[in-house]
LOBAPA-760120 format. One line per 8 residues: number of its first residue (from 1); their letters; for each residue x, y, z of N, C-alpha, C. Coordinates in nm, 4 decimals, always signed. Layout:
<atoms>
NUM = A = X:Y:Z:X:Y:Z:X:Y:Z; ...
</atoms>
This chain:
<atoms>
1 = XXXXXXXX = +4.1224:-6.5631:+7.7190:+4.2183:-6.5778:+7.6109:+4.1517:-6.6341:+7.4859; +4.0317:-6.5736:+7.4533:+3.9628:-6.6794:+7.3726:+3.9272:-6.8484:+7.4067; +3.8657:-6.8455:+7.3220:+3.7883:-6.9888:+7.3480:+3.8187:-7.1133:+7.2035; +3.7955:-7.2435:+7.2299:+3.7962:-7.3315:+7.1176:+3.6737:-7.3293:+6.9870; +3.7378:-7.3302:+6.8816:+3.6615:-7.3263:+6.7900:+3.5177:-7.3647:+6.7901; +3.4186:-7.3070:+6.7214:+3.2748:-7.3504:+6.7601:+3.2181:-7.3774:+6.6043; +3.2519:-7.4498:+6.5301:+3.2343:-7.4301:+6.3836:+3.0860:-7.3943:+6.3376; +3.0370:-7.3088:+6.2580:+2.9010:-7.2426:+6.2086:+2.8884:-7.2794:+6.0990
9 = XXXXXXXX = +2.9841:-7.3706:+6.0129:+2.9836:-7.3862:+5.8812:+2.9802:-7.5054:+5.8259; +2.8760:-7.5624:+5.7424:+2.9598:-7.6792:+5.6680:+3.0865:-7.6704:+5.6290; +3.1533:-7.7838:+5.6910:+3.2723:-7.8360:+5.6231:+3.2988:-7.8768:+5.5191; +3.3682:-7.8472:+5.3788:+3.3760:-7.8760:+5.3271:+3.4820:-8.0339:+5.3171; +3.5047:-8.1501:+5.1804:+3.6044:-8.1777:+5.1821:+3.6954:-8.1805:+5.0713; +3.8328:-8.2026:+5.1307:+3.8956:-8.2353:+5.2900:+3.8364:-8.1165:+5.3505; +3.8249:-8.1713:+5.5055:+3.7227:-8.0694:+5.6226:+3.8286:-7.9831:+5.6658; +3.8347:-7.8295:+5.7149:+3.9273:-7.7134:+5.7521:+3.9682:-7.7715:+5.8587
17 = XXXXXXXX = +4.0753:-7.7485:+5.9064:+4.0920:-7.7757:+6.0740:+4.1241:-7.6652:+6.1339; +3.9558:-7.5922:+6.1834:+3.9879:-7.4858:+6.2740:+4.0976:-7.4535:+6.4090; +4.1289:-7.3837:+6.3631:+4.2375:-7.3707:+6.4993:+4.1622:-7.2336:+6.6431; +4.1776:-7.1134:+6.6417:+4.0797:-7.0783:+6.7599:+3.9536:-6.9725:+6.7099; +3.8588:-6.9524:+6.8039:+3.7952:-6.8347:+6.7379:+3.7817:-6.6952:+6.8480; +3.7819:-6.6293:+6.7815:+3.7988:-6.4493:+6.8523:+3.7516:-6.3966:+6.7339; +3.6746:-6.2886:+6.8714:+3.5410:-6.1992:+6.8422:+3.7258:-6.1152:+6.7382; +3.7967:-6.0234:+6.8053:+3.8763:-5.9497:+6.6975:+4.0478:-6.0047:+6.7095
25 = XXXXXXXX = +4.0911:-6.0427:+6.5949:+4.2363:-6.0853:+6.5549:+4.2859:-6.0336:+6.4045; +4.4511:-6.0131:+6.4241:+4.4606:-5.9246:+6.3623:+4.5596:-6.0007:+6.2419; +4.6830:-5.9965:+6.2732:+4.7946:-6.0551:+6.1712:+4.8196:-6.2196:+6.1847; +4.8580:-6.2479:+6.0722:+4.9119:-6.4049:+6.1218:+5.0241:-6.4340:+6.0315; +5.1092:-6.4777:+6.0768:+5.2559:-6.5364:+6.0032:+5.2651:-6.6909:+6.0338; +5.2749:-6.7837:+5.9270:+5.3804:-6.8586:+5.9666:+5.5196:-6.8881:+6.0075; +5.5637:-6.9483:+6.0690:+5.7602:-6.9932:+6.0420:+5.7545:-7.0361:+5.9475; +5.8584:-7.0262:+5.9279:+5.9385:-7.0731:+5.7473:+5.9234:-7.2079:+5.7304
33 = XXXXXXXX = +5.9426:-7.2678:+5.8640:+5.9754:-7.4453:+5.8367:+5.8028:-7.4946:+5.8549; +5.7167:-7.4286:+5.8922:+5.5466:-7.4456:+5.8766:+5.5527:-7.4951:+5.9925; +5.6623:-7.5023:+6.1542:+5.6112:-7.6136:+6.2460:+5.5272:-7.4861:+6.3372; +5.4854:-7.3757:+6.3029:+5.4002:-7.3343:+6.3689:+5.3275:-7.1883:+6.3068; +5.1992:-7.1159:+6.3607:+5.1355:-7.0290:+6.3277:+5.1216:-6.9359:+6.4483; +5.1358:-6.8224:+6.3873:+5.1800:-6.6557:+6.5267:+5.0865:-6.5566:+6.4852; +4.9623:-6.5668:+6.5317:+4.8289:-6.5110:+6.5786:+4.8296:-6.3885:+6.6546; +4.7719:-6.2764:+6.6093:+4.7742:-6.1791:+6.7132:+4.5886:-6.2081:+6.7551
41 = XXXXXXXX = +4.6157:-6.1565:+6.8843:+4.4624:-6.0894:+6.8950:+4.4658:-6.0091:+7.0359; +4.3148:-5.9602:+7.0645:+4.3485:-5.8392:+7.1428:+4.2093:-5.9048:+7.2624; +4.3318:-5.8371:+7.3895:+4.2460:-5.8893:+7.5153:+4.2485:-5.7796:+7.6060; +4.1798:-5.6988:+7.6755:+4.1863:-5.6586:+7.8197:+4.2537:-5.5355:+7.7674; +4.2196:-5.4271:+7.6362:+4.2801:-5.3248:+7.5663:+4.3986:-5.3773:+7.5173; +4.4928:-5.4913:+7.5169:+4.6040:-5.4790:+7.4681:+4.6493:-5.6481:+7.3607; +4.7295:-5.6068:+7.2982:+4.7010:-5.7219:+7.1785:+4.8342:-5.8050:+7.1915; +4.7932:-5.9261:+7.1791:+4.8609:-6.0493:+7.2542:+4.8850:-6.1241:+7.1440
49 = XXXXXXXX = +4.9896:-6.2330:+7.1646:+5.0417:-6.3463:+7.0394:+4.9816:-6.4945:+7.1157; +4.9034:-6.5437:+7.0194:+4.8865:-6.6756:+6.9982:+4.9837:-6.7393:+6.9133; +5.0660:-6.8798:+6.9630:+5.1457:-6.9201:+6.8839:+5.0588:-7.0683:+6.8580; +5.0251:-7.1389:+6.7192:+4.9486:-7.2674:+6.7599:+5.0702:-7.3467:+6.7072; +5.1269:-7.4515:+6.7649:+5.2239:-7.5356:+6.7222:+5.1839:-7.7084:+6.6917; +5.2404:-7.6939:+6.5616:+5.2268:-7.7936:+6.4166:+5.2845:-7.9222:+6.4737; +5.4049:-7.8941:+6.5148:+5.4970:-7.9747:+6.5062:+5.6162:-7.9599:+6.6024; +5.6873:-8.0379:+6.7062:+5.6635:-8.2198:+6.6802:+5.5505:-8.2270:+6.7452
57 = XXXXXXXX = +5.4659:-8.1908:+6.8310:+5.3669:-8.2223:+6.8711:+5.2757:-8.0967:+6.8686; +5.1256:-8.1188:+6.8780:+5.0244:-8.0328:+6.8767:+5.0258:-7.9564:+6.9856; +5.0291:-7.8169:+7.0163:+4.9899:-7.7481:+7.1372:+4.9497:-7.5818:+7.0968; +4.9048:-7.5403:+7.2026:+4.8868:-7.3739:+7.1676:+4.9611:-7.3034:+7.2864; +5.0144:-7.1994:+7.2464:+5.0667:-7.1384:+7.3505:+5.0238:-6.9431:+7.3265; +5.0133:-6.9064:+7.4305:+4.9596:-6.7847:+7.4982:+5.1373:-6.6818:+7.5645; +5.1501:-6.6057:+7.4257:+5.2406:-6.5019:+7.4873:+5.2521:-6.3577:+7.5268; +5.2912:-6.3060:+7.6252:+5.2335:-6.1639:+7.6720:+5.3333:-6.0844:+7.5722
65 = XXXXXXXX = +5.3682:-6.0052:+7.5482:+5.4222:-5.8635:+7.4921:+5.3945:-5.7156:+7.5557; +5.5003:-5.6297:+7.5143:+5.5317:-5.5176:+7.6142:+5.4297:-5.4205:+7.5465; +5.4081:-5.3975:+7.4204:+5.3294:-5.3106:+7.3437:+5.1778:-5.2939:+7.3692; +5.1381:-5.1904:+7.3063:+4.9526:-5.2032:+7.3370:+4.9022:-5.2472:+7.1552; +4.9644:-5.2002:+7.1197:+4.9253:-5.2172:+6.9698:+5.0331:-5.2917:+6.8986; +5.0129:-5.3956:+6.8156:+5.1023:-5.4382:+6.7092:+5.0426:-5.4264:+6.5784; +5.0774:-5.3341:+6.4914:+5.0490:-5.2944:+6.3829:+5.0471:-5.4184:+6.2494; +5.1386:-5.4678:+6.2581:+5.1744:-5.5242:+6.1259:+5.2844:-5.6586:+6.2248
73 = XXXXXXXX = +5.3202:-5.7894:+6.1276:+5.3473:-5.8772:+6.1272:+5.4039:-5.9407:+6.0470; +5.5346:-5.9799:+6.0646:+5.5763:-6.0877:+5.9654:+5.7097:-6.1744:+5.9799; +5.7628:-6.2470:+5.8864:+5.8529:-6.3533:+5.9640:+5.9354:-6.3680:+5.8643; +6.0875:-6.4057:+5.9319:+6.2031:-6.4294:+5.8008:+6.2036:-6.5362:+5.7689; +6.2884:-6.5978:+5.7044:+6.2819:-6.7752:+5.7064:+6.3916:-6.8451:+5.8422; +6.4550:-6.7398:+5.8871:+6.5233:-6.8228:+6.0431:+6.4190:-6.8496:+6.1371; +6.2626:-6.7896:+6.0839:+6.1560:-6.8051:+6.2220:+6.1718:-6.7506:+6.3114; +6.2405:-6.5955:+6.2966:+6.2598:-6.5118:+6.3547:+6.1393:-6.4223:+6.3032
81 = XXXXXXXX = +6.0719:-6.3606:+6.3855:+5.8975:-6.2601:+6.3642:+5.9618:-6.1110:+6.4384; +5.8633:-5.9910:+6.3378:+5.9111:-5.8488:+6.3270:+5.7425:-5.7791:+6.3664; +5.7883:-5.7385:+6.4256:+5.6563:-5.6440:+6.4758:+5.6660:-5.5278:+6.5089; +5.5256:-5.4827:+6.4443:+5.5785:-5.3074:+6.4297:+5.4813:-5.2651:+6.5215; +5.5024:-5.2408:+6.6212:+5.4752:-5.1699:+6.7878:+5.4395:-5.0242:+6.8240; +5.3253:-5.0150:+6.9227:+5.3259:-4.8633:+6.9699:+5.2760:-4.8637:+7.0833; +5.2630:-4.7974:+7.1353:+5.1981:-4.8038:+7.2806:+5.1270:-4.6238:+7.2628; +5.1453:-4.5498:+7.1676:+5.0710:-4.4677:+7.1510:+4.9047:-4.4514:+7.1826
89 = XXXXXXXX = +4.8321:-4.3510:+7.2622:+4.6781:-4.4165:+7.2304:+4.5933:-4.3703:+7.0566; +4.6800:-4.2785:+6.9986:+4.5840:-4.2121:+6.9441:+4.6486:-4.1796:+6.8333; +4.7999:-4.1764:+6.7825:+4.8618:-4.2140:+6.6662:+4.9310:-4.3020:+6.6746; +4.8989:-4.4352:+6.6870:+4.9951:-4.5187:+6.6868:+5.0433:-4.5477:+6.5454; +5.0262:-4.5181:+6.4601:+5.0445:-4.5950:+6.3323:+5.1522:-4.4850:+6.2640; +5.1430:-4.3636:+6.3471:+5.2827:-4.2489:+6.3091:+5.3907:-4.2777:+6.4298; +5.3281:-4.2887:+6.5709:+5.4942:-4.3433:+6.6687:+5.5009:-4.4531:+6.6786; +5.5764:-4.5048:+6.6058:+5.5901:-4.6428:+6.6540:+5.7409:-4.7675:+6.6253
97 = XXXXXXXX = +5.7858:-4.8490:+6.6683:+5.9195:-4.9074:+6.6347:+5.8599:-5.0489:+6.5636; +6.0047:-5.1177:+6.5164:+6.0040:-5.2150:+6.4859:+6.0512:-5.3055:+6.5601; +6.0334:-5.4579:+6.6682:+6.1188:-5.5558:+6.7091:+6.1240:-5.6538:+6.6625; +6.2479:-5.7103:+6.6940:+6.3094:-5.8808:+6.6175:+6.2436:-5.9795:+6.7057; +6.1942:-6.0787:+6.7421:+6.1120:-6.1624:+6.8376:+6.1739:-6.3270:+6.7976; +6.1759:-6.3873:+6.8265:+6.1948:-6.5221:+6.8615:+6.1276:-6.5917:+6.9344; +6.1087:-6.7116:+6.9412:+5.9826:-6.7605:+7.0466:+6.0574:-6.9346:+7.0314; +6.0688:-6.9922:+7.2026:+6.1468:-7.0508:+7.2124:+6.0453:-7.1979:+7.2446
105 = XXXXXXXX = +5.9613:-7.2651:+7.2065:+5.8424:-7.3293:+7.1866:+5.8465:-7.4248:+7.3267; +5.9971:-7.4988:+7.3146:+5.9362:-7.5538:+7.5058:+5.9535:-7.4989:+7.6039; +6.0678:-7.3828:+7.6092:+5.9774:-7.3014:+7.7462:+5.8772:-7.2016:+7.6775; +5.8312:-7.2123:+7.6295:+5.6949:-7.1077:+7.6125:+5.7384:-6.9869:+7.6494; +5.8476:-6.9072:+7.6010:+5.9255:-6.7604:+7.6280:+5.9339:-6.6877:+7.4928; +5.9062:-6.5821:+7.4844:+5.9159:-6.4928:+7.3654:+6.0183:-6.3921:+7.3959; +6.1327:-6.3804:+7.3182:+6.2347:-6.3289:+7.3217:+6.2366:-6.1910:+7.2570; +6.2406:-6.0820:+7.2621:+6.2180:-5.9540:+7.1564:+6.3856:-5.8813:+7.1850
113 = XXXXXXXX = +6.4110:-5.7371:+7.0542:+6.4838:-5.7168:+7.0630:+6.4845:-5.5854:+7.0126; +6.4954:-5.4426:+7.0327:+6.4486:-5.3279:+6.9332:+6.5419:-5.3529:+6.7614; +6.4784:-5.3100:+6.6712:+6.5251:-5.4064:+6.5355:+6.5457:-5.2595:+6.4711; +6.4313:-5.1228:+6.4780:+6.4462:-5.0492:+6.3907:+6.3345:-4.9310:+6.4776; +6.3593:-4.8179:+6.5007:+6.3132:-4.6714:+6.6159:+6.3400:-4.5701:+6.5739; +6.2763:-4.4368:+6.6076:+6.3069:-4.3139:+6.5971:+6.2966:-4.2796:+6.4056; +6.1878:-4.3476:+6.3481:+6.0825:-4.3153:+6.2617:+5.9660:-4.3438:+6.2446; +5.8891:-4.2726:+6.1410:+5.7689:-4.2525:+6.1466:+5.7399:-4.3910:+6.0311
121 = XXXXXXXX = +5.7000:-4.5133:+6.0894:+5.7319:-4.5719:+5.9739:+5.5412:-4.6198:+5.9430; +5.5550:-4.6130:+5.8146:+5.3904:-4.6824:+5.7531:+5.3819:-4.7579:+5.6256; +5.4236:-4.8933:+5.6657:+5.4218:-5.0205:+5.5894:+5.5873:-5.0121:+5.5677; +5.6050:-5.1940:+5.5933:+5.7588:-5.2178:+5.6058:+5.7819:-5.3523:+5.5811; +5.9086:-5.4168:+5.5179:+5.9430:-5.5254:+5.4802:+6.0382:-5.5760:+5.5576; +6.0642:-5.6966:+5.5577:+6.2064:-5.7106:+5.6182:+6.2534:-5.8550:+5.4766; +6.3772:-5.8392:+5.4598:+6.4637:-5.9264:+5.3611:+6.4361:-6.1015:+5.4341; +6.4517:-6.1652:+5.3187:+6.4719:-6.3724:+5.3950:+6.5127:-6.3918:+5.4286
129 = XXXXXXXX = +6.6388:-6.3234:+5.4616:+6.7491:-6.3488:+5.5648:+6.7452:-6.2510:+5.6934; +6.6615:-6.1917:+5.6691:+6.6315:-6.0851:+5.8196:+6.7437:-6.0139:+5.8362; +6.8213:-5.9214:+5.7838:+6.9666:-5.8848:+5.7095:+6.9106:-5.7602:+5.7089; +6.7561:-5.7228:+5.6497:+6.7372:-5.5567:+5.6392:+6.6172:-5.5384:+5.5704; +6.5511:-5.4316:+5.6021:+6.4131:-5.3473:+5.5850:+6.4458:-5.2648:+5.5272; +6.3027:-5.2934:+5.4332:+6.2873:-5.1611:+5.3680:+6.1194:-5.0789:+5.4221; +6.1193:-5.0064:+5.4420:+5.9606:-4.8749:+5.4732:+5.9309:-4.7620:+5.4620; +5.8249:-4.7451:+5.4481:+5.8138:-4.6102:+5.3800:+5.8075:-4.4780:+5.5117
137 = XXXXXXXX = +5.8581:-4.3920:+5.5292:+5.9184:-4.3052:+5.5957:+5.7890:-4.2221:+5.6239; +5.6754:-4.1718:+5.6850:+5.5568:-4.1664:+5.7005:+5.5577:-3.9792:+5.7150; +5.7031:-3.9491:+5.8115:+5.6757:-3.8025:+5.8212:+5.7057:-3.7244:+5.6604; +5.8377:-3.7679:+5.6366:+5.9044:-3.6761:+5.5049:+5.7892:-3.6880:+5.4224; +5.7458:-3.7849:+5.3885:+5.6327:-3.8346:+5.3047:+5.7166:-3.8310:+5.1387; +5.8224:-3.8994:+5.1079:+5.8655:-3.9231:+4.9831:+6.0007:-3.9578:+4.9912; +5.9848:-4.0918:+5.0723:+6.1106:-4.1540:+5.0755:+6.0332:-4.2856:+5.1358; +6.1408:-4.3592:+5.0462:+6.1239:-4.5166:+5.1007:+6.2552:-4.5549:+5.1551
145 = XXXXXXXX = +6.2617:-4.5600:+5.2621:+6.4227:-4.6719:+5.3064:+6.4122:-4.7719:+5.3232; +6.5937:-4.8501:+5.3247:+6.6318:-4.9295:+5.3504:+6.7514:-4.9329:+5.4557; +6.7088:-5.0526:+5.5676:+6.8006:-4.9678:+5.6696:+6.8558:-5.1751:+5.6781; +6.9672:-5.1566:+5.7339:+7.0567:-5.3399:+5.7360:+7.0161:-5.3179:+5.8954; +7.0420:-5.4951:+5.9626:+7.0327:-5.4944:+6.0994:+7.1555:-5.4525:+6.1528; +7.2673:-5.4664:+6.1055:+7.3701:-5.3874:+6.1954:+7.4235:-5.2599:+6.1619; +7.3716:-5.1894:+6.0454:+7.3770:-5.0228:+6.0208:+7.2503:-5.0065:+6.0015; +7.2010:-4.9334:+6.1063:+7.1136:-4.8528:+6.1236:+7.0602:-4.7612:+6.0674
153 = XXXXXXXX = +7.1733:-4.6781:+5.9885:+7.1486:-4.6027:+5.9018:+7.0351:-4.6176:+5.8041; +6.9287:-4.5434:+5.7628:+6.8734:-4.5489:+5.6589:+6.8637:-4.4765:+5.5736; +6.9187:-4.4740:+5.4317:+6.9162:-4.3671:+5.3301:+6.7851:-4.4420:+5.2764; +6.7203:-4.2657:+5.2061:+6.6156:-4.3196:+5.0843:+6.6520:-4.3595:+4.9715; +6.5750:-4.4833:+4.9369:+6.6189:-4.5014:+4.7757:+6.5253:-4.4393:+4.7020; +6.4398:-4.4270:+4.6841:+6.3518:-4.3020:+4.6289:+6.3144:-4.2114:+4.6548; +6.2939:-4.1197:+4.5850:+6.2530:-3.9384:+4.6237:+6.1532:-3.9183:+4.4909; +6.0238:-3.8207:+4.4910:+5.9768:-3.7966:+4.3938:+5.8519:-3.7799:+4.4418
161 = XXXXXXXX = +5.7631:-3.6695:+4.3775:+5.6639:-3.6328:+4.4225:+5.5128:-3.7111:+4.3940; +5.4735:-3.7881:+4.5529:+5.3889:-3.8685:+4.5212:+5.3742:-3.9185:+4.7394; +5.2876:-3.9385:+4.7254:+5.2362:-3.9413:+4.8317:+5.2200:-4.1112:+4.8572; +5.3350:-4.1485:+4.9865:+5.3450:-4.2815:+4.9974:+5.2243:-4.3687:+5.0132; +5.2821:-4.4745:+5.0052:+5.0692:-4.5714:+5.0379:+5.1647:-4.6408:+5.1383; +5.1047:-4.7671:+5.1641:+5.1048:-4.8834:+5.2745:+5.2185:-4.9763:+5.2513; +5.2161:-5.0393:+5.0835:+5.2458:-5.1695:+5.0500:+5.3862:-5.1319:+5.0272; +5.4906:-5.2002:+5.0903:+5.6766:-5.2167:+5.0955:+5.6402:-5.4211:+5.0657
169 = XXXXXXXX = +5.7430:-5.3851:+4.9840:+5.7824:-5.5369:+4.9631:+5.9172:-5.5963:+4.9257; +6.0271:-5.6607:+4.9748:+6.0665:-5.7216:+4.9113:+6.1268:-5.8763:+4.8596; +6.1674:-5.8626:+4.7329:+6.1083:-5.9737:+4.6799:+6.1977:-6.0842:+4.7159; +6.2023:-6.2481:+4.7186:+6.2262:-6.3536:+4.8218:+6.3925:-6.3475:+4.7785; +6.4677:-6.3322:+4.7018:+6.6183:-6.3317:+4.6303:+6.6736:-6.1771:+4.7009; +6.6040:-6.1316:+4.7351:+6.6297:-5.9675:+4.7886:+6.6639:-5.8869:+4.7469; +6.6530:-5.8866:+4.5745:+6.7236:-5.7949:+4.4884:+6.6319:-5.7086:+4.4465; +6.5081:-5.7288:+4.4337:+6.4144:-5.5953:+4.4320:+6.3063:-5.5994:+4.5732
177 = XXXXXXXX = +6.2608:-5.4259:+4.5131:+6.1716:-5.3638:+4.6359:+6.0228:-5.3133:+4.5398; +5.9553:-5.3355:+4.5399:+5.7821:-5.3102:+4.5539:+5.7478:-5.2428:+4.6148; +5.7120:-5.1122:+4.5542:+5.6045:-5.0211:+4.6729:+5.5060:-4.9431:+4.5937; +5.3921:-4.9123:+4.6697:+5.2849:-4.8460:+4.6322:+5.2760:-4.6687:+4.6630; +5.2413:-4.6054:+4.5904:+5.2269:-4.4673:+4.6275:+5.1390:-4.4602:+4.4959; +5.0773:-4.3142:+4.6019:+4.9583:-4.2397:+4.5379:+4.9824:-4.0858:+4.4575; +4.9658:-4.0820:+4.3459:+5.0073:-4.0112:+4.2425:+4.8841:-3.9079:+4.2291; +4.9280:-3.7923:+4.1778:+4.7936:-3.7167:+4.1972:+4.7770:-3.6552:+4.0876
185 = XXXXXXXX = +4.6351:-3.6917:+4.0035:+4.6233:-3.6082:+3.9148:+4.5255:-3.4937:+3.8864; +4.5145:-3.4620:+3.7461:+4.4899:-3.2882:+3.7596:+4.3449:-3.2599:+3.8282; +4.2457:-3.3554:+3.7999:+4.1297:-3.3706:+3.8580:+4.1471:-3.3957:+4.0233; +4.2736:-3.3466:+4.0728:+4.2862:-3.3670:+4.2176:+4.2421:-3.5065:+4.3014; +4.2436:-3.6272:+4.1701:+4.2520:-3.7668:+4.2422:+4.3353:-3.8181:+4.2460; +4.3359:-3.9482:+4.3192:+4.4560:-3.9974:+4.3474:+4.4165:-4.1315:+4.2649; +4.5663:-4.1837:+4.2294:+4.5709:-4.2680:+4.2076:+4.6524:-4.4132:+4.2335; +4.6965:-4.4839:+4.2351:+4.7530:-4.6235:+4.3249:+4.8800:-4.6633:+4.2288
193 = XXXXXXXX = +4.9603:-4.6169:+4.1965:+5.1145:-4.6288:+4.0969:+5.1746:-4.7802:+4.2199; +5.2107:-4.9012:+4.1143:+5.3035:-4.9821:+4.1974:+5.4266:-4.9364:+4.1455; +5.5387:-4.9283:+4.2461:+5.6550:-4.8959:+4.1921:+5.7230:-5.0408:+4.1676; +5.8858:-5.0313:+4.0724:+5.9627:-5.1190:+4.1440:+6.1357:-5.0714:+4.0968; +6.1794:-5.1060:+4.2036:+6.3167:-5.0318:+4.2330:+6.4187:-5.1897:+4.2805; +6.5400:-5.2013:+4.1979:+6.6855:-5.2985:+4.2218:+6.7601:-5.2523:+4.3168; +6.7503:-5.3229:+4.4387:+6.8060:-5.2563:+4.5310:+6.9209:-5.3354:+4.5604; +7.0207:-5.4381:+4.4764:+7.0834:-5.5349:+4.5096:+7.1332:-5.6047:+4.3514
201 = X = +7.2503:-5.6107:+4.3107:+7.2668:-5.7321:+4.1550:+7.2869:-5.7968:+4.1929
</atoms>
């Protein structure tokens, strides 16, 4: 499960306080309230959550998950964490879902829940209140949605010819959305357009 930090570096001061080290790790989120940090990394082909906890007391905890791959990572401010999942071997980053997760710190149990399925999704947000996502739709290739946690539904809020990128964002009040797409011009390059779209007064 990895090993304890082995520091290679002068410390600067104030000195870092390493927390673990692994050969490969991938995403990291805090909780909202900072009493802890949610580490992915990958063991035995399949990629696992390190949770290191801040507060009230110091500990690390080691949680299994159903997935082989977790793509992407991130957290609302209830300290509720979203992970975008596949168990695909070889496109995972076109099949794959989104789950709601919770993690319950003294029994050391990670709670999941399916959140968002049955698209092709590539790069995705979720709102501060964990209320609703927005991502970019990977097959149509020119649509960004927004889908709520209890309607499922997702209409696009944009359409227009341009070839999606990665980056969905939105912003901490939840009234706008940020996204990146690649625009093509006559010299047949691409180029990196940030959008931004009011999805909320």
């Amino acid at each position: 499960m990895g090993r304890r930090p082995e520091a290679k570096v002068k410390m600067p001061s104030p000195a870092w306080d390493i927390i673990w080290t692994q050969k490969r790790a991938d995403s990291t989120v805090w909780f909202h309230d900072s009493t802890a940090i949610v580490r992915v990394y990958r063991k035995e082909g399949k990629e696992r959550l390190l949770v290191e906890v801040l507060s009230p007391e110091r500990k690390t905890i080691f949680l299994e998950q159903r997935a082989k791959y977790i793509l992407h990572l991130i957290a609302d401010r209830e300290n509720n964490f979203y992970m975008q999942v596949s168990n695909e071997e070889f496109e995972p980053d076109l099949i794959n879902e989104i789950i709601r997760c919770s993690v319950e710190l003294k029994e050391k149990k990670l709670s999941c829940t399916p959140a968002l399925k049955d698209y092709s999704i590539k790069g995705f947000d979720v709102s501060s209140t964990g209320e609703a996502f927005a991502f970019m739709e990977w097959r149509i290739g020119t649509c960004v949605r927004i889908a709520g946690m209890e309607n499922r539904e997702a209409p696009c809020v944009t359409k227009a010819s341009y070839h999606p990128g990665f980056y969905v964002d939105i912003s901490p009040d939840n009234k706008w959305l940020v996204f990146v797409a690649f625009s093509q011009e006559e010299d047949a390059a691409f180029t990196n357009d940030l959008y931004l779209v009011k999805i909320k007064d």
